[in-house]
C-alpha positions as CSV (number, residue, x, y, z in Angstrom):
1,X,0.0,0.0,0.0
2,X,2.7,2.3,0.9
3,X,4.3,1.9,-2.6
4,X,1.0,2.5,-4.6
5,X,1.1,6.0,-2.2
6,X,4.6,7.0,-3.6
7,X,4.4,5.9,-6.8
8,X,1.2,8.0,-6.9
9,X,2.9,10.7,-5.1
10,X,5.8,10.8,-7.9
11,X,3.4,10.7,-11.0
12,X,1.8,13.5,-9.8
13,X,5.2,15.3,-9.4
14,X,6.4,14.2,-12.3
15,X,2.9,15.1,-14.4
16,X,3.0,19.3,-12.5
17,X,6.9,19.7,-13.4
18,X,6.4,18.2,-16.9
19,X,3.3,20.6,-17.8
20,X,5.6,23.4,-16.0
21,X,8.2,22.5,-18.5
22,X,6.9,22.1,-22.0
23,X,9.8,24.7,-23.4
24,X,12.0,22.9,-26.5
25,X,15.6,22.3,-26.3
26,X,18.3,20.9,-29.2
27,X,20.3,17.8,-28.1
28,X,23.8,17.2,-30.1
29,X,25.2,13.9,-29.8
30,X,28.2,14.2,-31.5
31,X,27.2,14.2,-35.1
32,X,23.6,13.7,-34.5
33,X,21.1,16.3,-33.3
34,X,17.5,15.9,-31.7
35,X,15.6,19.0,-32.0
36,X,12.5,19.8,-30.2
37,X,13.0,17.5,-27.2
38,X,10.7,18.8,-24.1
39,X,12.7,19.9,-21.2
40,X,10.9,17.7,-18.9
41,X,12.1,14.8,-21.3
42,X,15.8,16.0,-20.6
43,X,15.5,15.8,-17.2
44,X,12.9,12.5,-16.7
45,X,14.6,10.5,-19.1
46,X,18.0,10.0,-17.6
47,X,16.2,9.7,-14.1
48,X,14.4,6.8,-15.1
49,X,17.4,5.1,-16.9
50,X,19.4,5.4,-13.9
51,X,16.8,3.7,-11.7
52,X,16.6,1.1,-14.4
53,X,20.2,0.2,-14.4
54,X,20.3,0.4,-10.9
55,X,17.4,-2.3,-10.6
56,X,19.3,-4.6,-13.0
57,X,22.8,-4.6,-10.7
58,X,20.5,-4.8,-8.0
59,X,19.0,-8.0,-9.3
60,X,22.2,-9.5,-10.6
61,X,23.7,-8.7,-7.2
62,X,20.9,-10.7,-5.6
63,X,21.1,-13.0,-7.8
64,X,24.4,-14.0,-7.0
65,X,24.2,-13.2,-3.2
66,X,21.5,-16.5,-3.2
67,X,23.4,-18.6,-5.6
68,X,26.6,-18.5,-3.2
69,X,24.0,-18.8,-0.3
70,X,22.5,-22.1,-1.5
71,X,25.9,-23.2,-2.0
72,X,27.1,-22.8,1.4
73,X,24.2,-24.2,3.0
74,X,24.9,-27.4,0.6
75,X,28.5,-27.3,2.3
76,X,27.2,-27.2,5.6
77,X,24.9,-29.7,5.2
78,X,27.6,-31.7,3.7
79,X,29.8,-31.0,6.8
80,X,27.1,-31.9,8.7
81,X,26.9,-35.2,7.4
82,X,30.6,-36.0,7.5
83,X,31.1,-34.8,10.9
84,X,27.9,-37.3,12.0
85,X,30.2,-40.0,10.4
86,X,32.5,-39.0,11.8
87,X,30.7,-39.1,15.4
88,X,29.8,-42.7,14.7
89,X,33.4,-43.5,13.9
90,X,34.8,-42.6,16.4
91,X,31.7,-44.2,19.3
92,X,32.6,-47.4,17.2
93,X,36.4,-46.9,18.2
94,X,35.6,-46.3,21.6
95,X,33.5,-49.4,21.9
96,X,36.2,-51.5,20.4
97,X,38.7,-50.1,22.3
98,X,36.8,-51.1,25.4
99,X,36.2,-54.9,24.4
100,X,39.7,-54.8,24.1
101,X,40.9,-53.4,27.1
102,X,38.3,-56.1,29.4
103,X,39.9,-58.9,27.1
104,X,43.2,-57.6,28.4
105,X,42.3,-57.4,31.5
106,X,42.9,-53.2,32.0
107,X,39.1,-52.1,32.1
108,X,38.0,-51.5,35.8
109,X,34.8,-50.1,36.4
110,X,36.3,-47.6,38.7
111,X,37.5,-45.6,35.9
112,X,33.9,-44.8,34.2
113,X,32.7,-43.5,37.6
114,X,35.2,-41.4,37.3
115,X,34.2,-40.0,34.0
């Protein structure tokens, strides 16, 4: 709603300086020349460009800013995975390596009250 308010709000600035302006002006473009161009035309025009251009590198930037976004959340999720085999590596280790401590004879219950 707020953005149907200004956009309104700026037409009807742009429509009161463009019937305020309706004088004629030359243009020379090197070689070229436009004649009769409105003033309000002059000054609109380039306005409206620059806001267009700045949309498009606003888009592409956003584009980009989600692209390396998805890929770092497929990295984390990879991590995530690896570190959870990692996890269940390393519980299978310490299992082993208890079996094989009371088959030697070292394990003593004391020692995981202690822990």
């Amino acid at each position: 709603m707020l953005i149907l308010v200004v956009t309104v709000v700026l037409g009807i600035i742009f429509a009161l300086f463009a019937t305020q302006n309706t004088g004629f002006v030359s243009i020379y473009l090197g070689k070229y020349m436009l004649e009769h161009v409105p003033v309000y035309l002059v000054v609109l025009l380039p306005l409206f460009l620059g806001l267009f251009a700045s949309l498009i590198i606003y888009v592409v930037k956003n584009l980009s800013t989600s692209l390396t976004l998805s890929e770092q959340k497929d990295e984390v999720k990879k991590l995530k995975k690896e570190l959870a085999e990692v996890t269940k590596k390393a519980h299978k280790l310490e299992l082993e390596n208890t079996k094989l401590k009371v088959e030697t004879g070292e394990f003593d219950e004391d020692s995981l009250q202690q822990t």
